[in-house]
VEXNUDO-426603 format. One record per residue (C-alpha): residue number from 0; y, z, x. Coordinates in nm, 3 decimals. Layout:
BEGIN
  seq        y        z        x
  NUM        Y        Z        X
...
This chain:
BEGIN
  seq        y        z        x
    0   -7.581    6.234   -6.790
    1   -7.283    6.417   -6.938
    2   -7.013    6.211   -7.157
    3   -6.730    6.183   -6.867
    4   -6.934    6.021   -6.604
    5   -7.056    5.731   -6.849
    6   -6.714    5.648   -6.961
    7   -6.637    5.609   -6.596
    8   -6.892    5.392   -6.493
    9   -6.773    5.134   -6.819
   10   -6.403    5.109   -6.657
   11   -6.587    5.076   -6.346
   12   -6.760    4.749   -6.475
   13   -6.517    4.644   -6.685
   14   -6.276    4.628   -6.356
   15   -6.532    4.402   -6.157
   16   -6.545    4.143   -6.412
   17   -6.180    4.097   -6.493
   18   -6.157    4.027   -6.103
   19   -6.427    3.809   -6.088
   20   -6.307    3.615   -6.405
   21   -5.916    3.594   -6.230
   22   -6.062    3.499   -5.893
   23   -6.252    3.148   -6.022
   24   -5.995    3.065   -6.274
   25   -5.827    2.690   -6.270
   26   -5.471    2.693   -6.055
   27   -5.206    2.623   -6.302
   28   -5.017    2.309   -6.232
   29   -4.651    2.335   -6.143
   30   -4.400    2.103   -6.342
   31   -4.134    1.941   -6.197
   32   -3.787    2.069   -6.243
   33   -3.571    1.809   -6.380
   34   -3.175    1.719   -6.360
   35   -3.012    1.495   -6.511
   36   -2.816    1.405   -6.169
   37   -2.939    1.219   -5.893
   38   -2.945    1.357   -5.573
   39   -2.693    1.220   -5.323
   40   -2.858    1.178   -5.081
   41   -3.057    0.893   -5.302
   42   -2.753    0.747   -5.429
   43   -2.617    0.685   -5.055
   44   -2.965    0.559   -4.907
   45   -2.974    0.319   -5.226
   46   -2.608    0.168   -5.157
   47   -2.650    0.121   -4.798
   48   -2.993   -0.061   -4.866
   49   -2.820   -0.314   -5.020
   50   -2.888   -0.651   -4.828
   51   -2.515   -0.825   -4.692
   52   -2.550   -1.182   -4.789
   53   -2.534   -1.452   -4.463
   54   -2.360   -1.771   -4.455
   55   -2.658   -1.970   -4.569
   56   -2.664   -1.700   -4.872
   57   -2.320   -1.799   -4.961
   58   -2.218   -1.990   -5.261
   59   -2.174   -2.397   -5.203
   60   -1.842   -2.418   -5.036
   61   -1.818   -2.080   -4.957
   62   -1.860   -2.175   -4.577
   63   -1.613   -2.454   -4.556
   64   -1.361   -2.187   -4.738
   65   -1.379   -1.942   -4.464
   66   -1.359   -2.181   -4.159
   67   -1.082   -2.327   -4.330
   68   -0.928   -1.953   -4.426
   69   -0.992   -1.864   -4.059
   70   -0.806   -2.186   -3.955
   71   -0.525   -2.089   -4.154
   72   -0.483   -1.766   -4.002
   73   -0.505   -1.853   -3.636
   74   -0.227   -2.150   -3.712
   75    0.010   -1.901   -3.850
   76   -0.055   -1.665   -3.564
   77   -0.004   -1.966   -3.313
   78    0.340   -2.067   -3.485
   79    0.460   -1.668   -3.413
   80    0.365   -1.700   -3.077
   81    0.552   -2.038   -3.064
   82    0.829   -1.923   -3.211
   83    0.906   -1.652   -2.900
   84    1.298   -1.645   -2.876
   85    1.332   -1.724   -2.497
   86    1.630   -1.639   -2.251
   87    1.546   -1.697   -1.879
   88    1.756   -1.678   -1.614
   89    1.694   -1.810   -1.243
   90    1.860   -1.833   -0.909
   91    1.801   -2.056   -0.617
   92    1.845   -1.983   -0.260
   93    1.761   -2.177    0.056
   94    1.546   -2.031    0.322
   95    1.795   -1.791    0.465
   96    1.879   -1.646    0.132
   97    2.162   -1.822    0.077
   98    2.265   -1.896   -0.264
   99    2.242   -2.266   -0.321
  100    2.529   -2.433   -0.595
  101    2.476   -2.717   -0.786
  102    2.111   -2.733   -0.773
  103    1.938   -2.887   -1.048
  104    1.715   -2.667   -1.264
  105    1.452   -2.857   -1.488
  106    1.291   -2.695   -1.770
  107    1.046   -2.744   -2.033
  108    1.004   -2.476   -2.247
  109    0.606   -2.457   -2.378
  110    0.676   -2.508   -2.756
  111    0.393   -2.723   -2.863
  112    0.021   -2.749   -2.869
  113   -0.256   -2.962   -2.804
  114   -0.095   -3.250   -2.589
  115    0.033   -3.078   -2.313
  116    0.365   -3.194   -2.380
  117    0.702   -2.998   -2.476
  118    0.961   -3.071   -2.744
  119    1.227   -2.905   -2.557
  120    1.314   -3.010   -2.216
  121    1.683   -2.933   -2.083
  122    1.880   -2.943   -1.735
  123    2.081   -2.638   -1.582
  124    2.292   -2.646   -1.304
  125    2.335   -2.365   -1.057
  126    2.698   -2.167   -1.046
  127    2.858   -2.096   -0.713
  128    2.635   -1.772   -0.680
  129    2.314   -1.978   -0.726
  130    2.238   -1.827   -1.111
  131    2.131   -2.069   -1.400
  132    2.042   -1.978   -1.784
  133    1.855   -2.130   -2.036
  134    1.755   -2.020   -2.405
  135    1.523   -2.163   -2.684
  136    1.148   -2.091   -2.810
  137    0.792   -2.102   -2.689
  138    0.528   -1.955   -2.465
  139    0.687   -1.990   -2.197
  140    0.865   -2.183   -1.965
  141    0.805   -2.457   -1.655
  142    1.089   -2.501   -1.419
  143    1.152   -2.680   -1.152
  144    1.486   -2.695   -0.914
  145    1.581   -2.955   -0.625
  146    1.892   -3.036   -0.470
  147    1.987   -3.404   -0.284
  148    1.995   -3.237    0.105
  149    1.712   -3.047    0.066
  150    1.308   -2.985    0.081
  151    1.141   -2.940   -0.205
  152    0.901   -2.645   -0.165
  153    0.602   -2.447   -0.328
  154    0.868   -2.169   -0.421
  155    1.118   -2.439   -0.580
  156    0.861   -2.413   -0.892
  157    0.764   -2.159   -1.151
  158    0.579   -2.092   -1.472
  159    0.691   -1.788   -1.676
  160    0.540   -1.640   -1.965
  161    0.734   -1.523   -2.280
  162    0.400   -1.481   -2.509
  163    0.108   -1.248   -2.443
  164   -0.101   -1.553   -2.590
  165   -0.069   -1.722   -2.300
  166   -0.162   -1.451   -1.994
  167    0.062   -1.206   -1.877
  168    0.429   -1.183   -1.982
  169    0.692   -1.225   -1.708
  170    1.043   -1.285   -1.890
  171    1.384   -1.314   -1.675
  172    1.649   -1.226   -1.912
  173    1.876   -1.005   -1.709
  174    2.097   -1.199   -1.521
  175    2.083   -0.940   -1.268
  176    1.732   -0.984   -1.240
  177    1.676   -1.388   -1.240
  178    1.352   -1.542   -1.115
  179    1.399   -1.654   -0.784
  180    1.375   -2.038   -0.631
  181    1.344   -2.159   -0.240
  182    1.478   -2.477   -0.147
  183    1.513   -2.604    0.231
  184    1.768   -2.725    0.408
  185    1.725   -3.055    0.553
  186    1.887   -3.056    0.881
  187    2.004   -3.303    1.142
  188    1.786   -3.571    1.108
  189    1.691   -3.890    1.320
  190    1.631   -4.259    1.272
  191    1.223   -4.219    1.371
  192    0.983   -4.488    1.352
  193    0.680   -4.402    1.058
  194    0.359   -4.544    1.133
  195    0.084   -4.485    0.866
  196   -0.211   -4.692    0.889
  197   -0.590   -4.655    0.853
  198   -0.836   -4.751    1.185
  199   -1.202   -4.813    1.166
  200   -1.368   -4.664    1.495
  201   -1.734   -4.728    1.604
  202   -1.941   -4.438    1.640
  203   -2.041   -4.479    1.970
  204   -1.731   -4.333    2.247
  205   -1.588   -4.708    2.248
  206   -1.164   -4.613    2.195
  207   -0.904   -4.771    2.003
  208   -0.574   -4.752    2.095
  209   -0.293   -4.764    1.895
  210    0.085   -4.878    1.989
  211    0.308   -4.604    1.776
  212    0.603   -4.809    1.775
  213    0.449   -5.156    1.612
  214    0.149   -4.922    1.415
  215   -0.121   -5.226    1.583
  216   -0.379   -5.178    1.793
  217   -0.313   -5.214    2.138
  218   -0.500   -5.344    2.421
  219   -0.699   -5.147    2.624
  220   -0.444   -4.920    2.879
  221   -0.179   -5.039    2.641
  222   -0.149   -4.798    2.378
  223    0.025   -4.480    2.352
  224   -0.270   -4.273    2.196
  225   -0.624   -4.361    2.251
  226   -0.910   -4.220    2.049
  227   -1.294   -4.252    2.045
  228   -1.565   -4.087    1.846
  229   -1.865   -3.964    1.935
  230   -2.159   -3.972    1.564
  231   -2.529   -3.868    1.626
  232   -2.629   -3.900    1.216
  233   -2.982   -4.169    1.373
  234   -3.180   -4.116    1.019
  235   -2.949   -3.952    0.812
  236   -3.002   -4.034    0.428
  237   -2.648   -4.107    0.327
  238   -2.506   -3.929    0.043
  239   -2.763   -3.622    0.098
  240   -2.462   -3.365    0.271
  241   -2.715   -3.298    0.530
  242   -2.486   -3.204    0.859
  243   -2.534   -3.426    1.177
  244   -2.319   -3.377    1.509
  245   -2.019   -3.537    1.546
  246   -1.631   -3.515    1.743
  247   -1.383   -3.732    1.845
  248   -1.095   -3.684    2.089
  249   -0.757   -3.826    2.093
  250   -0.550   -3.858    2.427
  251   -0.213   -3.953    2.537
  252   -0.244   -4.163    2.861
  253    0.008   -4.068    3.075
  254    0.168   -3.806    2.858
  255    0.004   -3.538    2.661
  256   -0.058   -3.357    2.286
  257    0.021   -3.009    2.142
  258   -0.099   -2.903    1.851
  259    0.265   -2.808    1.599
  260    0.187   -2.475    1.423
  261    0.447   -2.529    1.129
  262    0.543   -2.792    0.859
  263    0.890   -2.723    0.907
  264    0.865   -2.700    1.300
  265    1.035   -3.064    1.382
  266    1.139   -2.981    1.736
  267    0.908   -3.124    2.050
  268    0.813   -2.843    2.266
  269    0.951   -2.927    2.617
  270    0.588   -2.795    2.812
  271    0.242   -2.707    2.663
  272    0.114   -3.077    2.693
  273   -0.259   -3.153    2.737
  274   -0.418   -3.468    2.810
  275   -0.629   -3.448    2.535
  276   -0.746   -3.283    2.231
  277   -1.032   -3.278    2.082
  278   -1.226   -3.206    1.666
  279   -1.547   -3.130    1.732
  280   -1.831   -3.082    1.421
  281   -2.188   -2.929    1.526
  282   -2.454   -2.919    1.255
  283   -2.481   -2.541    1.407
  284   -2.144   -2.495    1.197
  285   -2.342   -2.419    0.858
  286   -2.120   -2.411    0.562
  287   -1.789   -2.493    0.797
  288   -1.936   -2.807    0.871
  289   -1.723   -3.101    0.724
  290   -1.770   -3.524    0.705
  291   -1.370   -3.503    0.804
  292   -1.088   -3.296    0.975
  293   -0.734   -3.288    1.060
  294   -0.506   -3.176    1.273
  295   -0.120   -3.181    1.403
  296    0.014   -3.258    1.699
  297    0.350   -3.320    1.913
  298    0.318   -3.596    2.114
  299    0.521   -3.656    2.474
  300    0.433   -4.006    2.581
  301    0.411   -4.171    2.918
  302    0.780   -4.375    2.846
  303    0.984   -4.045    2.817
  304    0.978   -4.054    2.454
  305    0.840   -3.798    2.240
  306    0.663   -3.819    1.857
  307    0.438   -3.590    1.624
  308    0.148   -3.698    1.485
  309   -0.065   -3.619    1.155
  310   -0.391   -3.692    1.202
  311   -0.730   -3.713    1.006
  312   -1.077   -3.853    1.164
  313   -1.332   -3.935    0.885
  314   -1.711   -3.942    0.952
  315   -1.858   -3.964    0.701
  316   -2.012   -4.351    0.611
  317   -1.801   -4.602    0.761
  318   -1.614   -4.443    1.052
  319   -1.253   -4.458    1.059
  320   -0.937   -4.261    1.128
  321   -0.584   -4.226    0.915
  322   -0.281   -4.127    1.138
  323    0.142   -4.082    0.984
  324    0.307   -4.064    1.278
  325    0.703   -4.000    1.354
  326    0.846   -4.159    1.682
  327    1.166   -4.089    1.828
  328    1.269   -4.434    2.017
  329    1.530   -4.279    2.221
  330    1.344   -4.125    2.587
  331    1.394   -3.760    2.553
  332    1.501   -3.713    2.252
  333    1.288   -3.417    2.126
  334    1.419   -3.377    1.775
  335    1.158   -3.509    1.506
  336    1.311   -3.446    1.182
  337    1.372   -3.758    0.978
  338    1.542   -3.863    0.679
  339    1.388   -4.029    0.373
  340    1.644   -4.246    0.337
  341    1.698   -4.344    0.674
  342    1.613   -4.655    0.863
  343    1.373   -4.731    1.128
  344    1.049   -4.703    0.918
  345    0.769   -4.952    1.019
  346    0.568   -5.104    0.734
């Protein structure tokens, strides 16, 4: 073996073993890298982690603090709201659109809590084009117009808010446009006879009749109405609202009935009349189904004269029937308006 080839053969060997030895050494172990600032990320997780103390966590008297802090704050928010500088203007008309002078406004200006009451109220009369004002404070304002001479209507009131705090605001405080109020006129009226009286009523068809100018009960074929009522409730458990079949029917012997479409139509109609009329209250009805029902009626009686009738039939327990009625004691006279303050009521 020559010198050169021995020498290789010891690198040779020398080579395995430093690969052997490197290949089953011990993996060094990495240190951590440190820094003397936290990470961010850390410092934001550790603040938002922190627990928000509840009402039971609070101090002693902590609670009673805050209610009272809270009570504080909604008072002084309710005295702004109070304290809404109001200017309202109005104007009253009567059914035709005429202006209406001298009408009485009444208004109460909502400037107080709790009791429902007001500490401002004031009167306004109405200048010859109908107009009112009024100023002060509040939430709002209630008004409410009438005039001597005239009905009194659902349009004669209002409620007007000043205050988001108490719905939606509708101010008036251009005079050229005022909130505007209906009144009727009352027109030519007549001395009319008023019955109104209560009637019990059996159950079984037998009538009652009922003398409109005296507001008694009349003998049989004496009477200017007649009614009877017809109740098939055999077994009904009163007070359970279970339906059971019932009418009645009013007639005018000798005459007739109409029913009057209006509350403001006061005027008999000259034709139209039937003998009868009558309410009539099937359990098939479902959720229609009533224990009483009314109705209106002009009346033409067998003497000429002529009357209109409200009238309510109640069946429901005892049986009985209400009737206001509004007779005209002169024959023919067909007009059925009457006055309040006139005479010729019956007790």
């Amino acid at each position: 073996m020559n010198r050169k080839l021995a020498i290789g053969i010891i690198v040779v060997a020398v080579a395995v073993v430093c690969l052997l030895v490197w290949r089953h050494r011990p993996p060094t172990p990495i240190k951590p890298v440190s820094s003397s600032r936290p990470s961010k990320e850390l410092t934001l997780q550790t603040a938002n982690s922190s627990p928000t103390p509840t009402l039971n966590q609070l101090p002693p008297g902590a609670t009673e603090n805050l209610v009272k802090q809270e009570g504080e704050r909604e008072k002084k928010l309710w005295d702004l709201w109070l304290a809404t500088p109001i200017s309202f203007y109005g104007k009253v008309v009567d059914e035709k659109n005429n202006p209406v002078s001298d009408a009485n406004a009444h208004i109460s200006f909502v400037d107080t809590l709790g009791s429902g009451s007001t500490h401002t109220k004031v009167n306004e009369k109405t200048d010859s084009t109908g107009i009112f004002h009024t100023s002060g404070h509040g939430l709002g304002v209630v008004v409410m117009v009438s005039k001597e001479g005239y009905y009194h209507l659902e349009q004669s009131d209002g409620n007007f808010e000043y205050s988001n705090a108490g719905g939606q605001v509708d101010p008036h405080t251009d005079p050229n446009n005022p909130a505007v109020f209906i009144l009727r006129k009352i027109g030519k009226t007549e001395p009319l006879i008023v019955i109104r009286h209560n009637y019990s009523i059996g159950k079984n068809g037998m009538p009652v009749e009922v003398n409109l100018a005296t507001g008694k009960v009349a003998q049989p074929g004496q009477g200017n109405i007649k009614v009877e009522a017809w109740t098939n409730d055999q077994g009904h458990q009163i007070n359970s609202n279970q339906p059971y079949d019932w009418r009645c029917r009013i007639t005018v012997p000798g005459g007739g009935v109409v029913q009057r479409a209006g509350e403001f139509d006061f005027e008999a109609p000259l034709d139209g009349y039937a003998a009868s009329d009558e309410i009539d209250m099937p359990v098939n009805l479902g959720q229609q189904w009533r224990t009483q029902a009314s109705k209106n009626y002009f009346l033409m009686l067998a003497n000429g004269t002529y009357a209109r009738l409200e009238f309510r039939m109640i069946a429901g327990g005892d049986h009985f029937f209400k009737i206001t009625s509004y007779l005209n004691p002169q024959s023919g006279y067909r007009n059925l308006e009457y006055g309040q303050n006139q005479p010729g009521t019956a007790p």
